[in-house]
N, C-alpha and C positions, 0 to 999 in steps of 0.2 A: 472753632475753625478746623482744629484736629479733624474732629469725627464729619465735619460735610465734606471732609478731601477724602475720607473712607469712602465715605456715598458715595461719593463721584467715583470714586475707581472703581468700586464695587458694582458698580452700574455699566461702566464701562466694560467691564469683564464679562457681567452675565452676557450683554448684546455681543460680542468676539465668540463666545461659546456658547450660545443656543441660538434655535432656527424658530420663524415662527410657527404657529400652529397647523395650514394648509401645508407646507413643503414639507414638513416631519409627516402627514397623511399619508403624504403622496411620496414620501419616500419609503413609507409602512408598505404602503401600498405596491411598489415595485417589489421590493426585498419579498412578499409574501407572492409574488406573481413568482418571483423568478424560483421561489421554493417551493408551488404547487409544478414549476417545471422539471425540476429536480425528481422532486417526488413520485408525480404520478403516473410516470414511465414503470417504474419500480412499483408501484402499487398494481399496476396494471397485469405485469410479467406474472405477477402472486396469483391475482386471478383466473389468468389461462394457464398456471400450472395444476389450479382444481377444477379446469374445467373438463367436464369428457369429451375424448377423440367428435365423439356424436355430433356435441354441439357444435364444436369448429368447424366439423363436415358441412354441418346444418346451418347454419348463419355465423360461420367465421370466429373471428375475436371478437369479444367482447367485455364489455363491463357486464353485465347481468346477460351472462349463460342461459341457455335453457335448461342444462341438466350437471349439478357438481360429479366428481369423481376423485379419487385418490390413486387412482391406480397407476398413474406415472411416478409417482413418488415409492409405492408400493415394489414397481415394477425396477424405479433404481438402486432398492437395498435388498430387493428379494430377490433378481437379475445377478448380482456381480457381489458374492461373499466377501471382495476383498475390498470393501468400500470403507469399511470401520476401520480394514488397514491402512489404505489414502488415506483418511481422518487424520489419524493417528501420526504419519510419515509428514501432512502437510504439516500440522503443528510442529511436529518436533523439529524438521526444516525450518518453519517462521521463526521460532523461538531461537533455536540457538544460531540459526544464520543471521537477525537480525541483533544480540548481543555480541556476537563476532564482528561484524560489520561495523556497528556503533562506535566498539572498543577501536578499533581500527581508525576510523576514521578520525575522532578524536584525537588517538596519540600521535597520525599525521599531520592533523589541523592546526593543533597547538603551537609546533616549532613554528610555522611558516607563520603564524600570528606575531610571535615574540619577536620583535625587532634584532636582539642583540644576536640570534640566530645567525651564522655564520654564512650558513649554502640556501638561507632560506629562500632565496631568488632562484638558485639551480633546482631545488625541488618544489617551486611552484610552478616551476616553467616544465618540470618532467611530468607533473600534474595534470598539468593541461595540454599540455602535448599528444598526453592519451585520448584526451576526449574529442581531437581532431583526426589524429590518424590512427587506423588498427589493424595486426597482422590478417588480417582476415579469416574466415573460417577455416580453412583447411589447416592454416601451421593453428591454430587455437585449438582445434580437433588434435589433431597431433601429439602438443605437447601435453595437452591433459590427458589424454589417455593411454599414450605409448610413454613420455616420460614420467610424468606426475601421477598416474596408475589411477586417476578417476576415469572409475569404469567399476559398474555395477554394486557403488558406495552410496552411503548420505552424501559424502566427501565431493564425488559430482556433482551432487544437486546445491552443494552449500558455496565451494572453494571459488567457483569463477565469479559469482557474485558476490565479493566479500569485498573488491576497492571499487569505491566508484567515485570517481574524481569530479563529477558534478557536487557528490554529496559533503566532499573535503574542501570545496573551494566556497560552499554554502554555510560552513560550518567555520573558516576560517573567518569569511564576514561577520560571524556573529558574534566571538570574539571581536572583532576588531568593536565592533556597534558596543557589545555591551561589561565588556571587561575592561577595569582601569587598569594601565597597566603599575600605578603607585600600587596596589594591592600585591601585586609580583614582589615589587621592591623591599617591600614592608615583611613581607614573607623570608623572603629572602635575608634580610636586618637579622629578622627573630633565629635566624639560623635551619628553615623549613628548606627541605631537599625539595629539587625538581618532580620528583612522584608524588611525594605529599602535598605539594602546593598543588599540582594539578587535579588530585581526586577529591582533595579534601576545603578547597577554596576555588578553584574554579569552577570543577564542575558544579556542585550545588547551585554559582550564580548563570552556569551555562544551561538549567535543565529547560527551559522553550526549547533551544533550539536543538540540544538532543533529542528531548522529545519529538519536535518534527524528523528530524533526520529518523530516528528509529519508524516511525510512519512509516514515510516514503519507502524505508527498507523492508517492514515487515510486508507493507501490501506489494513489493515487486515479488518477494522472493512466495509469498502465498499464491499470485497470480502465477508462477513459472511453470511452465509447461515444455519449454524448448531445450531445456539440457533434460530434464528427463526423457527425450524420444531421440535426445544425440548420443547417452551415454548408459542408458539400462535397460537392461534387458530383462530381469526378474524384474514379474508382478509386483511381489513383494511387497518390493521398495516405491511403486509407484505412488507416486502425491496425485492429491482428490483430482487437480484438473485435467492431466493428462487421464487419468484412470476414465472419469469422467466425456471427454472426448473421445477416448477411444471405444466406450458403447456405445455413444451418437454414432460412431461415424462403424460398427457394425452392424446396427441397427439400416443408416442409409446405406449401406450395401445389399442389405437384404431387400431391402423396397425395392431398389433399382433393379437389382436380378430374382424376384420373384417368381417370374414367369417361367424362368428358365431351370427352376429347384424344385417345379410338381406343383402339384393341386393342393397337396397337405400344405406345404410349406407357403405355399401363397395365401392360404386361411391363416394360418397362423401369423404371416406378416400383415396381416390386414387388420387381427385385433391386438395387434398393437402399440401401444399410444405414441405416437410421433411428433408432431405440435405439440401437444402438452408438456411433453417428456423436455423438450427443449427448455422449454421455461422452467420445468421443474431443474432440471442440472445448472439453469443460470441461477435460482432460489440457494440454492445446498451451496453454492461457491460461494454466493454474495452477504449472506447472514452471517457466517461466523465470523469474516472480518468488518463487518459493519461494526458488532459488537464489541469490537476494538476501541475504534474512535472515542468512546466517551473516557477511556482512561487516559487519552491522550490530547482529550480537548481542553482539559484546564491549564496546562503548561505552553499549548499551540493559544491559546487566547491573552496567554500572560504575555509571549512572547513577541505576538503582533500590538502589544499594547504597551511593552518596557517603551518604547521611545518617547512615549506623552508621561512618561512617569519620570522618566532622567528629565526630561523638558522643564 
């Protein structure tokens, strides 16, 4: 009698958690559409960055070129010496602004988690507060560079994007989803301080949702380009995208005023690569942090998936 009440459940469970045969296809079947749409944009861009100026002239974009080339990729590391230093300036930007960030946000997020927190109301509401209203550019110009002295630092590039109160109020949620707070208590019993409960027991059970939050940080602060053209003035220091934009857009100056710079100077704006070059500078931005994602996919997949495991 025992074991046909197993059956029975057992049977009941599988039908609650599996679909039949056709709608798992045809759910194959979307998910694989909606990621050749993903994809083949990005596949495409790769292509018209090996294509030559020629062919574009000659029958446009395409999938199958009529004739490959490299000379826009050529023309963006043998063009501009200081690209290996963008390189170099975005990384070390991604990297330690988005450990800075991380740390930050964390040791904000935690208090407003903890119930027994005092002002935790006064500092989520100062939280969010920010993400509604802001001094605007000109006092935010201001005070970063006339008082707080970013101007022609990393300091500029890293400092204004270090709180970001979407990322603290995302980060508080997760806590709240996936942290008991008996485990605080229990901690707390054993005689463990407030820093060692939190680096050494929470975080480990909060790494999903660190892990995403450092994402979302490392590809803002890799994609920024708008404080480095508010606050630097040496090369130097410039990071890939602005570096980057800024030979697109001497490049379209030259196009534009060709006519007006001679005969020589209009030959030589004519060979060279324009269209391609474009797709090439979107390639060189978008590869090194693609190659991100997989170190951050197994923590971001664990973390959309804690809720059916507590269940």
């Amino acid at each position: 009698m025992k074991s046909d009440t197993v059956k029975i459940v057992s049977k009941r469970k599988s039908r609650i958690n599996s679909i039949n045969l056709p709608t798992e296809i045809g759910i194959n079947i979307i998910l694989g559409l909606f990621c050749l749409i993903c994809v083949v944009p990005f596949i495409f861009v790769v292509i018209i960055s090996f294509t030559s100026e020629e062919s574009i002239r000659e029958i446009g974009y395409s999938f199958t070129p009529t004739k490959w080339s490299l000379e826009a990729y050529k023309f963006a590391f043998n063009s501009s010496k200081a690209i290996w230093r963008a390189y170099f300036n975005s990384f070390f930007i991604t990297i330690l602004g988005t450990i800075l960030s991380v740390l930050i946000c964390v040791l904000y997020s935690y208090p407003l988690f903890r119930k027994d927190f005092k002002y935790r109301k006064f500092f989520t509401f100062f939280c969010f507060f920010t993400m509604l209203f802001g001094g605007g550019l000109v006092p935010t110009y201001y005070v970063s560079k006339n008082i707080l002295g970013l101007s022609d630092n990393y300091a500029a590039l890293i400092v204004p994007a270090l709180f970001n109160p979407f990322n603290i109020i995302v980060m508080r949620t997760f806590f709240q989803s996936s942290v008991p707070t008996d485990i605080i208590e229990a901690a707390a019993i054993d005689g463990s301080g407030e820093y060692n409960t939190l680096f050494k027991i929470i975080v480990p059970i909060a790494k999903p949702g660190i892990a995403t939050i450092a994402l979302l940080n490392a590809l803002a602060y890799w994609n920024e380009w708008y404080l480095a053209m508010l606050y630097i003035r040496t090369e130097s220091l410039y990071p890939l995208q602005y570096l980057l934009m800024r030979t697109q857009n001497q490049i379209d100056f030259l196009t534009r005023n060709a006519a007006m710079l001679g005969s020589e100077i209009s030959k030589l704006v004519h060979d060279l690569p324009q269209q391609n070059l474009r797709m090439a500078l979107a390639v060189l931005i978008v590869v090194p942090i693609a190659f991100a994602y997989p170190f951050f996919q197994r923590f971001i997949i664990s973390g959309l998936t804690i809720g059916s495991v507590k269940g």
